[in-house]
Structure formats: C-alpha cells, structure tokens
Backbone as CSV, one residue per row, in Angstrom:
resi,resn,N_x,N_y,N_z,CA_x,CA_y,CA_z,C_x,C_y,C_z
1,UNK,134.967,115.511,105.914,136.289,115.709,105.325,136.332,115.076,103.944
2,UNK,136.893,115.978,102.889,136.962,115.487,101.803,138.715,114.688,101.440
3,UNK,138.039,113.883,100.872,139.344,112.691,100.621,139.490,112.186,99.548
4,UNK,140.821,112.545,98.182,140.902,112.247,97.227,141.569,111.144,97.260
5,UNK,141.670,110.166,96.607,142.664,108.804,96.796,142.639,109.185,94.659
6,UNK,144.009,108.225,94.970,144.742,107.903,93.780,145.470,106.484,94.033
7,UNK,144.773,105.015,93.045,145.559,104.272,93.608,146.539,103.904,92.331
8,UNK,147.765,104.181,92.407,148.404,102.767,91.304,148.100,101.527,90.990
9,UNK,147.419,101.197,89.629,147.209,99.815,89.718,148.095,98.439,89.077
10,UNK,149.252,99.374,88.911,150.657,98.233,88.507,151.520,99.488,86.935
11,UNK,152.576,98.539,87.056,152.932,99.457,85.952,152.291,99.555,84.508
12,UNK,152.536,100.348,83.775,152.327,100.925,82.536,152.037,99.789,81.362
13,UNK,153.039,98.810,81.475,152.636,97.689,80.447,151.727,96.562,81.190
14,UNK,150.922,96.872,82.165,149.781,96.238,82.209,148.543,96.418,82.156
15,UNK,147.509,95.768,81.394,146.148,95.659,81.262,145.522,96.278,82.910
16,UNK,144.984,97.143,82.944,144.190,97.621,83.785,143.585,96.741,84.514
17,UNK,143.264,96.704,86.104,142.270,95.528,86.328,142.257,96.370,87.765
18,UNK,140.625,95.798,87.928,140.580,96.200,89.411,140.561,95.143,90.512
19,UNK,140.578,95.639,91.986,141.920,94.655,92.266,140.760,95.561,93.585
20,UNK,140.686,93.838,94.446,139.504,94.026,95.121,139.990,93.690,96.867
21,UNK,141.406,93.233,97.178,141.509,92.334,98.407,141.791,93.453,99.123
22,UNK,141.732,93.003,100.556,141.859,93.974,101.560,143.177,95.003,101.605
23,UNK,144.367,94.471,101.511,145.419,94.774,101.852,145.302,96.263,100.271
24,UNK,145.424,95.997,99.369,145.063,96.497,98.320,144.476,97.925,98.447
25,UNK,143.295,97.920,99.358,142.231,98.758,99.628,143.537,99.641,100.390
26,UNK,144.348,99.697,100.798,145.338,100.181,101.597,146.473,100.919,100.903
27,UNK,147.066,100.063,100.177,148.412,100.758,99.320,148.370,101.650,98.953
28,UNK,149.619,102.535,98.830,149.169,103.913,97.996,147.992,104.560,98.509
29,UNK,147.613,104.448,99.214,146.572,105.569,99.707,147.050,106.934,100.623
30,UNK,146.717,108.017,99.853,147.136,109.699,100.463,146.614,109.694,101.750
31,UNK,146.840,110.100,102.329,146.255,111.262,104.074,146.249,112.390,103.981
32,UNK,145.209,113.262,104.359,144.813,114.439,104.116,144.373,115.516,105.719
33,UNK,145.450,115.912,105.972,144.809,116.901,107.162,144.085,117.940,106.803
34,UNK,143.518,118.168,108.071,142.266,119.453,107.782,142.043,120.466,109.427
35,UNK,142.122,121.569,108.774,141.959,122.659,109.673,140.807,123.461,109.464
36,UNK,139.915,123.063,110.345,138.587,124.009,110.420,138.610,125.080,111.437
37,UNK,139.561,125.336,112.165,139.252,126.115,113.574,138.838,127.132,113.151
38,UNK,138.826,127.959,112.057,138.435,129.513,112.160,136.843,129.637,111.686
39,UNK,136.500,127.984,110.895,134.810,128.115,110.828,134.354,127.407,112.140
40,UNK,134.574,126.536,113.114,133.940,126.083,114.038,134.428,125.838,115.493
41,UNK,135.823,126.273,114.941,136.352,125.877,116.439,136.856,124.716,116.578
42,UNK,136.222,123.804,115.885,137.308,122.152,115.804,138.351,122.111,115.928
43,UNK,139.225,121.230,116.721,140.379,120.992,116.916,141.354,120.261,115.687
44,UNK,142.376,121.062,114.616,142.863,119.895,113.568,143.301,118.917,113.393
45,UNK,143.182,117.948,112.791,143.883,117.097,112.392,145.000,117.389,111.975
46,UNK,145.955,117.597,112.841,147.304,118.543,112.071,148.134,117.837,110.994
47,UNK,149.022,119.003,111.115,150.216,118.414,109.446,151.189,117.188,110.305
48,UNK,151.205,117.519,111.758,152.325,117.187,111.960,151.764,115.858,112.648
49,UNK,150.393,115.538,112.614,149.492,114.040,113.104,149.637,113.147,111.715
50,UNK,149.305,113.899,110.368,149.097,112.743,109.035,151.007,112.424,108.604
51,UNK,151.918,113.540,109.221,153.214,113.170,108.884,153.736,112.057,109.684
52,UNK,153.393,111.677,110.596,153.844,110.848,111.516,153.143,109.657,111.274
53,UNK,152.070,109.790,111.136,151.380,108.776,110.339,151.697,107.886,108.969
54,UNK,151.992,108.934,108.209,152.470,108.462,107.004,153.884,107.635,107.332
55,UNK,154.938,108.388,108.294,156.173,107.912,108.584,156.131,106.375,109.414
56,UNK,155.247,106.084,109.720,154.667,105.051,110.890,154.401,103.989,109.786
57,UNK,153.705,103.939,108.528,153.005,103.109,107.865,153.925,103.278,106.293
58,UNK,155.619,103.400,106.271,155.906,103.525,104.955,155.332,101.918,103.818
59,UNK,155.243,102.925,102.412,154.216,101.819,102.082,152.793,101.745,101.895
60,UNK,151.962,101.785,103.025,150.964,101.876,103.274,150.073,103.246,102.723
61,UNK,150.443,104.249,102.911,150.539,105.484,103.205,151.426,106.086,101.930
62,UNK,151.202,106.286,100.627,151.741,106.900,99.919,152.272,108.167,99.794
63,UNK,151.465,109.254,100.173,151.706,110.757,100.480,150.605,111.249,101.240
64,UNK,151.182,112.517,101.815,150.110,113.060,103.189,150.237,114.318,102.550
65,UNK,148.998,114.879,102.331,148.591,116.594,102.031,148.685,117.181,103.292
66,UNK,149.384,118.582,103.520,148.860,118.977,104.721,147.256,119.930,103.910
67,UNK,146.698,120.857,105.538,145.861,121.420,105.536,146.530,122.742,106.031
68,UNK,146.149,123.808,105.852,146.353,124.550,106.788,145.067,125.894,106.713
69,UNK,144.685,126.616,107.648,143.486,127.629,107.793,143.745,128.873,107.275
70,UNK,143.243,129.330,105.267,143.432,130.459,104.759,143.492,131.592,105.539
71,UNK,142.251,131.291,106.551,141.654,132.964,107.382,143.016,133.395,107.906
72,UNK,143.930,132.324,108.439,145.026,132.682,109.290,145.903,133.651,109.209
73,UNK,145.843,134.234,107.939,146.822,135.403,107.590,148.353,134.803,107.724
74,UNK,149.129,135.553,107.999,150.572,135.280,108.321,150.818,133.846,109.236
75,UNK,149.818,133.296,110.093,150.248,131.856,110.420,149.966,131.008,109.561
76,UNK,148.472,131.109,108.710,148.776,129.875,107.877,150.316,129.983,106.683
77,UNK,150.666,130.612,106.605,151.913,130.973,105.336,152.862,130.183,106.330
78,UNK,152.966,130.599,107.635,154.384,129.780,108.183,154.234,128.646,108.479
79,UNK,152.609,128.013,108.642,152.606,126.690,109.064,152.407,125.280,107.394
80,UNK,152.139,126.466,106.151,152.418,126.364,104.998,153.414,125.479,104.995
81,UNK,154.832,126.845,105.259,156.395,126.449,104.835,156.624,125.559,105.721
82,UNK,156.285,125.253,107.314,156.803,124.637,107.667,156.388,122.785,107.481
83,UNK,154.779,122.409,106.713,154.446,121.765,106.276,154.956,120.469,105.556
84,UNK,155.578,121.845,104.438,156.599,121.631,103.119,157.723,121.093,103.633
85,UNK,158.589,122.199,104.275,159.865,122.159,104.566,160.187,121.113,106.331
86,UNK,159.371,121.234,106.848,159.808,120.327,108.029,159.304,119.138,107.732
87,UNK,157.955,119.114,107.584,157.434,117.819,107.615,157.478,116.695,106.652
88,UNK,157.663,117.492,105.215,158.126,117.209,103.819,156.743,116.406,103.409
89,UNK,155.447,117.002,103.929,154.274,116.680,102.891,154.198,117.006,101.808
90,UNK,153.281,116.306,100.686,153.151,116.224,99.798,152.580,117.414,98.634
91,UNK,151.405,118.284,99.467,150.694,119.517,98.647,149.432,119.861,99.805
92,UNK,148.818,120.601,99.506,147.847,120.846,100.591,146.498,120.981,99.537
93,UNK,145.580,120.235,100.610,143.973,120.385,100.582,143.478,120.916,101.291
94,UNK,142.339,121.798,99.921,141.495,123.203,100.992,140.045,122.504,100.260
95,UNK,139.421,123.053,101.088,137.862,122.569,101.371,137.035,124.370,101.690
96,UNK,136.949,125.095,100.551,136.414,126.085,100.531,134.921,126.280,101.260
97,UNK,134.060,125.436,101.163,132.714,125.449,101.574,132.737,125.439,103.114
98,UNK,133.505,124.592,103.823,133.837,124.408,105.150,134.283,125.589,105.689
99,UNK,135.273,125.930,104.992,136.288,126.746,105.270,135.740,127.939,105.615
100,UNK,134.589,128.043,104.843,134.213,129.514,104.281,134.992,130.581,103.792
101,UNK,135.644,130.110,102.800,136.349,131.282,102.173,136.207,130.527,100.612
102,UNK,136.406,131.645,99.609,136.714,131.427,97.778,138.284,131.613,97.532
103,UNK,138.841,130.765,96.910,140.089,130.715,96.383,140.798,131.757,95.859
104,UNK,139.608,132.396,95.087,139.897,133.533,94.621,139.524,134.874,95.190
105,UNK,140.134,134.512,96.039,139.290,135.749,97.115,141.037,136.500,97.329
106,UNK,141.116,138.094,97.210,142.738,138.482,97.119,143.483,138.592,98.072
107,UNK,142.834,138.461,99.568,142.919,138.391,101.316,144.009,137.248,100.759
108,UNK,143.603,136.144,100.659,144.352,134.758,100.507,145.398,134.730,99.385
109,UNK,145.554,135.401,99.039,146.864,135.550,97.496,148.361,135.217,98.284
110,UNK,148.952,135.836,99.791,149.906,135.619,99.968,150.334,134.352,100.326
111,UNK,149.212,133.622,100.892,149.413,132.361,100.563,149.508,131.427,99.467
112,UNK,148.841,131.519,98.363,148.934,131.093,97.210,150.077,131.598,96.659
113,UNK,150.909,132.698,97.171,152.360,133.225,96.431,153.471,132.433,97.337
114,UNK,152.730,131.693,98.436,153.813,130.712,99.507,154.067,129.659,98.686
115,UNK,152.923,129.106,98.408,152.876,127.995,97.825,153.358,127.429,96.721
116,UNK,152.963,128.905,95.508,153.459,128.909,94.252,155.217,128.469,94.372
117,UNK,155.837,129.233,95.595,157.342,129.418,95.465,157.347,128.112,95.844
118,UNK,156.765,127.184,97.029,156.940,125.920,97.633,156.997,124.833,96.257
119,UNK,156.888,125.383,95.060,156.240,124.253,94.184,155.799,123.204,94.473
120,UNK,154.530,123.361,94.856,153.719,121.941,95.528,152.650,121.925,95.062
121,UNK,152.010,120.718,94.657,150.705,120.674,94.085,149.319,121.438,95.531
122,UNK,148.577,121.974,94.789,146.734,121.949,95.577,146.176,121.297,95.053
123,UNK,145.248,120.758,96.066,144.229,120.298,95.579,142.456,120.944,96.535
124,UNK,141.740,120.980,95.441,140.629,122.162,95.812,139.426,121.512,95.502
125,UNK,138.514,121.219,96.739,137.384,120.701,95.980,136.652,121.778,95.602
126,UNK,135.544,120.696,94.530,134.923,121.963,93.735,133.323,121.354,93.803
127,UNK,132.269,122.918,93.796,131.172,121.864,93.674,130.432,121.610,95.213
128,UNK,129.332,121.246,95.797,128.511,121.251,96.719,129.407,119.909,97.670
129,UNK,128.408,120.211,98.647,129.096,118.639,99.805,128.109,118.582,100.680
130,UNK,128.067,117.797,101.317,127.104,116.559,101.940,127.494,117.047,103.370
131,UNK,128.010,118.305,103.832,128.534,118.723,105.296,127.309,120.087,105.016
132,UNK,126.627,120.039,106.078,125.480,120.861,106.656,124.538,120.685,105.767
133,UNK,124.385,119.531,104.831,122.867,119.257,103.855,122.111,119.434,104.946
134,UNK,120.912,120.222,105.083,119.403,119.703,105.387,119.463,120.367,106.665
135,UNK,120.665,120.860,107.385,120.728,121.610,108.374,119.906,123.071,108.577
136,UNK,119.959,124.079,109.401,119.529,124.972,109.163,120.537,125.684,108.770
137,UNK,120.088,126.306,107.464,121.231,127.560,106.701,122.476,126.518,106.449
138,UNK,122.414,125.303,106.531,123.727,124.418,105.959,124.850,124.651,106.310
139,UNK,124.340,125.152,108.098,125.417,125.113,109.170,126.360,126.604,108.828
140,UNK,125.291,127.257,107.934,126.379,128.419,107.485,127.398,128.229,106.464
141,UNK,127.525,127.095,105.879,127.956,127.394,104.515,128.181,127.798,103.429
142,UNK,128.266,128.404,102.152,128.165,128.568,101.302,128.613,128.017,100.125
143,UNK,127.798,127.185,99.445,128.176,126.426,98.042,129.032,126.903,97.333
144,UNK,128.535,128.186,97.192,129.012,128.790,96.146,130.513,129.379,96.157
145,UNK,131.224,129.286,97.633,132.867,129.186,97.512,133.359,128.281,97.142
146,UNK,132.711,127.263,96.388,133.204,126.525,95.934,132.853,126.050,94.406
147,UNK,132.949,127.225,93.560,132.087,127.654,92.354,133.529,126.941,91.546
148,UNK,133.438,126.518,90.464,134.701,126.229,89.801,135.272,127.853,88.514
149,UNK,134.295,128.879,88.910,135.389,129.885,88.702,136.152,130.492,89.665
150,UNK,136.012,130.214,90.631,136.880,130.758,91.495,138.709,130.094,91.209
151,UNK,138.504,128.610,90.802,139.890,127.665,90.731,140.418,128.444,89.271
152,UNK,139.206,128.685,88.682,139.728,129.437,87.003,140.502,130.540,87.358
153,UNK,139.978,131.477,88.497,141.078,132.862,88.164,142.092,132.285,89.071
154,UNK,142.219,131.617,90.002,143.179,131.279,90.608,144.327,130.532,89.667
155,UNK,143.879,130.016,88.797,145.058,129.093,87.668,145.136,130.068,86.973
156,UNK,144.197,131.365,86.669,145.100,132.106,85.472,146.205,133.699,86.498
157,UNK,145.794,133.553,87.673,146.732,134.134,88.335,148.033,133.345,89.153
158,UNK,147.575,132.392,88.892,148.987,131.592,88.895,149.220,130.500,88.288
159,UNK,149.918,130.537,86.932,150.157,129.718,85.741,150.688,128.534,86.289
160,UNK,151.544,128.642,87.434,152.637,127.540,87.424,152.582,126.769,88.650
161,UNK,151.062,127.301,89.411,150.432,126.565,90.266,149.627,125.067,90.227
162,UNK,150.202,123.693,90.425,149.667,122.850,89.925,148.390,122.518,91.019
163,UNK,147.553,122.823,90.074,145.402,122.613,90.792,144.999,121.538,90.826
164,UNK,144.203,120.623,91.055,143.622,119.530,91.118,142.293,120.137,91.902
165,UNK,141.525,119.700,90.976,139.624,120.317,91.294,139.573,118.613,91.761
166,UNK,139.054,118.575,92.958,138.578,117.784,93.879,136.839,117.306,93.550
167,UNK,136.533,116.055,93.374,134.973,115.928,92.897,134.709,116.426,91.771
168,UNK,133.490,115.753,91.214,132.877,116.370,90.227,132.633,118.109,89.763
169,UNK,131.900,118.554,90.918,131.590,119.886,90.224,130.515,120.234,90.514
170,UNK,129.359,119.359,90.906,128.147,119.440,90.368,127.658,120.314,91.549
171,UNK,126.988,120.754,91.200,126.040,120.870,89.843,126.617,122.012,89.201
172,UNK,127.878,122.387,88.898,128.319,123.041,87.982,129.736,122.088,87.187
173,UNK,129.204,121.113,87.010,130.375,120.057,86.369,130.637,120.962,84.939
174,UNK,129.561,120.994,84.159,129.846,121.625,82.520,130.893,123.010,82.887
175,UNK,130.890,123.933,83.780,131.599,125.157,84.299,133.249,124.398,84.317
176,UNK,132.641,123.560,85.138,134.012,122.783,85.739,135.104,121.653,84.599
177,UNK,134.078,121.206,83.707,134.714,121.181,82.341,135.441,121.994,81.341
178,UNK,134.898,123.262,81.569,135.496,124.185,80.534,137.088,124.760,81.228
179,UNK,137.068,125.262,83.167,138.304,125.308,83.466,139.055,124.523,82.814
180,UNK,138.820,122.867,83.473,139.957,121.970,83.030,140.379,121.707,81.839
181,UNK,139.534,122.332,80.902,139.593,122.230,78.730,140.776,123.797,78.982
182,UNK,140.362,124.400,79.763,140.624,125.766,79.493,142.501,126.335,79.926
183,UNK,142.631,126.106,80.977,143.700,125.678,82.402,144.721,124.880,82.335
184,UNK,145.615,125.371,81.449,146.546,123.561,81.668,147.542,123.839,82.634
185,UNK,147.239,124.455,83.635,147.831,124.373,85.057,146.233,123.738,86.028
186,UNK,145.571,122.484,85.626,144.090,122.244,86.167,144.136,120.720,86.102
187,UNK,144.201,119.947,86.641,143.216,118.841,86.553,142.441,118.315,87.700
188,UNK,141.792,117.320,87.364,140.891,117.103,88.271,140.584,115.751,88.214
189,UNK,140.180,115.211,89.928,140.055,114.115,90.022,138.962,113.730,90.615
190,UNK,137.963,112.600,90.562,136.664,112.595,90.701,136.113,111.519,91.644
191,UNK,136.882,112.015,92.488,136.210,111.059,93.845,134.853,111.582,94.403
192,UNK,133.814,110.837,95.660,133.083,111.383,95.995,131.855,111.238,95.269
193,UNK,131.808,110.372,94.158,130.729,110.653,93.148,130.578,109.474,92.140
194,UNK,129.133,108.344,92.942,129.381,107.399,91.980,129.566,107.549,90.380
195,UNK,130.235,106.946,90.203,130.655,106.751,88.751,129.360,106.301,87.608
196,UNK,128.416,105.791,87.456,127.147,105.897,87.274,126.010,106.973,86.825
197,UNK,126.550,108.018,87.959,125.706,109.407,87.824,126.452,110.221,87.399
198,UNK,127.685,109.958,86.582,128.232,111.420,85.640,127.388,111.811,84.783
199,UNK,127.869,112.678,84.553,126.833,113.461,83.677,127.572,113.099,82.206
200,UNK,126.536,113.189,81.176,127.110,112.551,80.127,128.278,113.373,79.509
201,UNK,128.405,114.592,79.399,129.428,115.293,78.977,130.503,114.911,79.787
202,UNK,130.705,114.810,80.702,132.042,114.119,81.679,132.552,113.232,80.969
203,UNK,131.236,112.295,80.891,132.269,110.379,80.405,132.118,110.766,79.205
204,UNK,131.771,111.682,78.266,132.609,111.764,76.784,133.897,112.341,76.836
205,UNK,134.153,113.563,77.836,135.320,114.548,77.795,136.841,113.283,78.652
206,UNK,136.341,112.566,79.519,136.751,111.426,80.457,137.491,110.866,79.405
207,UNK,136.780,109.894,77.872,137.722,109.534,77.110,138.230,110.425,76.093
208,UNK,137.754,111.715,75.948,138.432,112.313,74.445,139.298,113.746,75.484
209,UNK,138.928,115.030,75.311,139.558,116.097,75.384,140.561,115.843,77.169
210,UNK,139.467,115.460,77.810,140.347,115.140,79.144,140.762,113.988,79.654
211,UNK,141.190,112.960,78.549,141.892,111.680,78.988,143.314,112.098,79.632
212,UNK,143.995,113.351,79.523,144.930,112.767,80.149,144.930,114.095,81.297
213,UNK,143.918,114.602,81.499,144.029,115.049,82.739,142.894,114.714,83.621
214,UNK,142.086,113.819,83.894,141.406,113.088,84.598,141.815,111.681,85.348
215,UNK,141.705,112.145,86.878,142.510,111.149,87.770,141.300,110.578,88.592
216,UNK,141.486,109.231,89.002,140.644,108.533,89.954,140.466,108.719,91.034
217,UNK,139.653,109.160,91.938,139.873,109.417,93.083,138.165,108.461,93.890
218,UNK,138.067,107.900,95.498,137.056,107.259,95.599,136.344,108.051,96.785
219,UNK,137.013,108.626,97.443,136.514,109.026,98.915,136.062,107.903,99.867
220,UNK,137.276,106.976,100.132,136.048,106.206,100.587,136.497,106.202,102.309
221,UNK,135.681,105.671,102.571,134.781,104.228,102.437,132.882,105.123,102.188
222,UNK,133.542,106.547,102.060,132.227,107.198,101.218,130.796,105.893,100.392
223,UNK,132.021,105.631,99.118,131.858,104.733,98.135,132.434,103.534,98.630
224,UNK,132.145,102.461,98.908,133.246,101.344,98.711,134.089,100.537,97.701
225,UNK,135.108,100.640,97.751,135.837,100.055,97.186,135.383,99.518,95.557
226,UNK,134.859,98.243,96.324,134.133,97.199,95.307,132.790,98.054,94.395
227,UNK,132.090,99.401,94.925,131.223,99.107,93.958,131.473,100.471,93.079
228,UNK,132.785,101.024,93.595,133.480,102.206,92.396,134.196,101.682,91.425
229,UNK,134.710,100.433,92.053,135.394,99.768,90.754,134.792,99.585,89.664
230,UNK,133.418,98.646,90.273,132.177,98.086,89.206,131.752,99.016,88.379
231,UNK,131.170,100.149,88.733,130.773,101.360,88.480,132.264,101.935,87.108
232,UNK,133.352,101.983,87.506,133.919,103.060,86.565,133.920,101.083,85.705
233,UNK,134.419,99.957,85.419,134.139,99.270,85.117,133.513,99.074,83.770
234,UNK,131.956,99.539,84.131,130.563,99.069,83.397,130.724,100.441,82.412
235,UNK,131.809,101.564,82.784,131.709,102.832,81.709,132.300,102.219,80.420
236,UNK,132.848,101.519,80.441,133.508,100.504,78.954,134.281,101.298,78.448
237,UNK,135.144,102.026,79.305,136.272,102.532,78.680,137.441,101.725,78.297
238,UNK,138.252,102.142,76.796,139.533,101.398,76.633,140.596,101.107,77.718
239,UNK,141.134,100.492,77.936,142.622,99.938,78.707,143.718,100.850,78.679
240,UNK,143.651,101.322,77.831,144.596,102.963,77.490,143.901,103.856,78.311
241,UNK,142.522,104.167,78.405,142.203,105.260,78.954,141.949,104.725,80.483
242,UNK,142.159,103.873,80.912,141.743,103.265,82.218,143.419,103.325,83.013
243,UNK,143.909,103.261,82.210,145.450,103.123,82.395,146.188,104.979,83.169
244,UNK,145.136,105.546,82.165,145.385,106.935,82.260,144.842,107.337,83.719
245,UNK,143.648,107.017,83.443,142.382,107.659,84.838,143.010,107.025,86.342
246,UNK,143.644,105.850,86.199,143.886,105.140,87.383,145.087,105.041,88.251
247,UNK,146.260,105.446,87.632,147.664,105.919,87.310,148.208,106.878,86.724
248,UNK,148.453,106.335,85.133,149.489,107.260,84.712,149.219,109.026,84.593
249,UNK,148.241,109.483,84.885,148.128,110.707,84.751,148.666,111.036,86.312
250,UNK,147.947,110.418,87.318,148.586,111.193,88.515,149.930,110.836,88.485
251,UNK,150.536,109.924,88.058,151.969,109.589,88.533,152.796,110.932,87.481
252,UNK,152.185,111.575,87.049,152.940,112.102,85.810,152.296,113.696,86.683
253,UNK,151.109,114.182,86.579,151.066,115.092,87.242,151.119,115.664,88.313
254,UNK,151.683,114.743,89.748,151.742,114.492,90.746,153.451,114.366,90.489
255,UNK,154.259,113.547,89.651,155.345,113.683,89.723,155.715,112.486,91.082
256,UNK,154.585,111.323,91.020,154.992,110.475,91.179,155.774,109.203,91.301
C-alpha cells in the first residue's frame, strides 16, 4: 500500500526544523484506504474503517483519503459520493499498477466526472512499486499504468481536477517533471523514495520551477522517520524552500 504523508512542521514564521520525537512521528499524519478486490480478491480496508479511525484519534489523524475500485463501474461512483458525502473524507487514492487499470483509460471517466463535481483532491501514484518485484510476471502487474502520461491527459481532461502524482516517477521522473512544469491542475509529492537518490533534475526543479508545487511525503515506516529527515536535510536547501516542501504548499493546495 502506497502512503503519502504530509507533515506540518509549525507555522509559516518559523525556521524549518526537523523534529524527531515519537509523538511527532504521529501528528498530522493522513490514512489512506485501499480497495484491491477486483485485482485479487483482498478484502478492503474500507472508507468507512480509516473514517472511524480518523474520528477515534482527532488530532492524531489529520485527514483520511478514501479508496474506492475504478473496475466497479456504477458502484465505485456511489461508494465515491458516499465517501465524500457520508463519511466526509478527505480525496481519494488510486494505485494504478495494483489496480490494474490507467487513469486515462475512458471506461473510468464517469468516475473522474464524480469526483470532478465532488471537488476533492486525487492523489495518483506514479512510476514503478516494490508490489510483485521479482515475482513471476510481477504478480500480473503492469508498470506501465502507471506511466505519468496517463495523469497528463487526465489533468488536461479535467482542468479543475486537483492531482497529486504520488512518488517520484521513476524511472520516468524527467516525463513526470514535464506534467507537473506542464499541468497547473498537478502536483506532486515524493514519498517512497530516499531523498539521496533523486535524480539531479528533480533537486534542481525541487528549488527553482517546482518550489511551490512540490510536497513532502515519507511512506513510512517504508523510510524512517529519522533518516528522511537527514536525507532531505543534507540537500541544503533554503528555509523558504523547506518551508514550502514541508507545509506551506500542501496546506495551500490541499486547502488545509
């Protein structure tokens, strides 16, 4: 399961700092349900398990994405609205590679026309994953639904759809750069991926063209805590742009 976190690290007129104690590791942290049943049969983590959750831990628990299963036709659209509207989650995360389906695939449009009306953020990972590596046939996956043109025609068929590309990209990060240069219904947040191994065009675009649409994200306990901090850290970015990556962009594009 892919897991974007966004943490606040204090308000706006303070110096950036990373901030290492347990309780910490907790705050503000999203919940993310996920529905695989139509690739494996798994039982979900439903909308209505991370809402109760979130309601259980106010505080703790900043916002809960639901999930819901594209293939579903007409149930995922009602379990969509009812997501939104009963449960009052936050936006939904799709996991294309799992899923086995492309975003931009036109089967799935009436959902993306649910959503559009729901005005609620997506968020979409983009880019390979570490679920059926090394397996045979990679458990039946396909990488490549999770190509970052697929999120491109999806943002230019729906302008007013707010995207968030999930992970790096890679190995199509430079692709996945040009959406988010390209898209200003796009950003993206880069959990999942030590901070270390960006690719150098990232941590130039990170402080210049996409400082203010690049958000922090860790996946963890993927990464831990302590050594994503160190890691984005040692990139020697300004306090302005750390300010941006760590907060103020999601609180602003999130509508936090």
């Amino acid at each position: 399961m892919a897991l974007a976190t966004w943490r606040s690290t204090g308000s706006s007129n303070r110096p950036w700092r990373a901030r290492h104690d347990a309780r910490e590791k907790l705050l503000a942290e999203p919940l993310t349900a996920l529905n695989p049943m139509t690739m494996n049969g798994a039982p979900p983590c439903t909308n209505e398990y991370v809402a109760a959750m979130r309601d259980r831990n106010p505080g703790v628990i900043r916002q809960a994405w639901a999930a819901v299963d594209p293939l579903k036709g007409g149930q995922a659209i009602e379990e969509a609205q009812r997501a939104i509207e009963k449960f009052k989650l936050f936006g939904f995360h799709f996991h294309p590679i799992m899923g086995h389906f492309s975003v931009d695939d036109r089967k799935l449009y009436p959902l993306w026309e649910t959503i559009d009306r729901l005005k609620v953020p997506v968020m979409i990972d983009v880019g390979t994953t570490g679920m059926g590596a090394g397996m045979p046939g990679g458990l039946g996956a396909v990488i490549r639904h999770a190509h970052p043109a697929a999120i491109d025609q999806l943002a230019a068929d729906f302008p007013d759809l707010n995207i968030i590309a999930a992970h790096p990209g890679w190995p199509w990060t430079d692709e996945m750069l040009a959406v988010a240069l390209h898209k200003g219904n796009v950003s993206w947040e880069l959990s999942g991926w030590a901070p270390k191994y960006f690719p150098d065009a990232l941590k130039r675009d990170i402080k210049g063209r996409l400082k203010d649409k690049i958000m922090f994200g860790s996946d963890y306990p993927s990464i831990p805590y302590e050594r994503i901090f160190t890691e984005w850290k040692e990139l020697a970015y300004s306090d302005e742009v750390m300010e941006k990556i760590f907060h103020q962009n999601a609180e602003r594009i999130l509508g936090l």
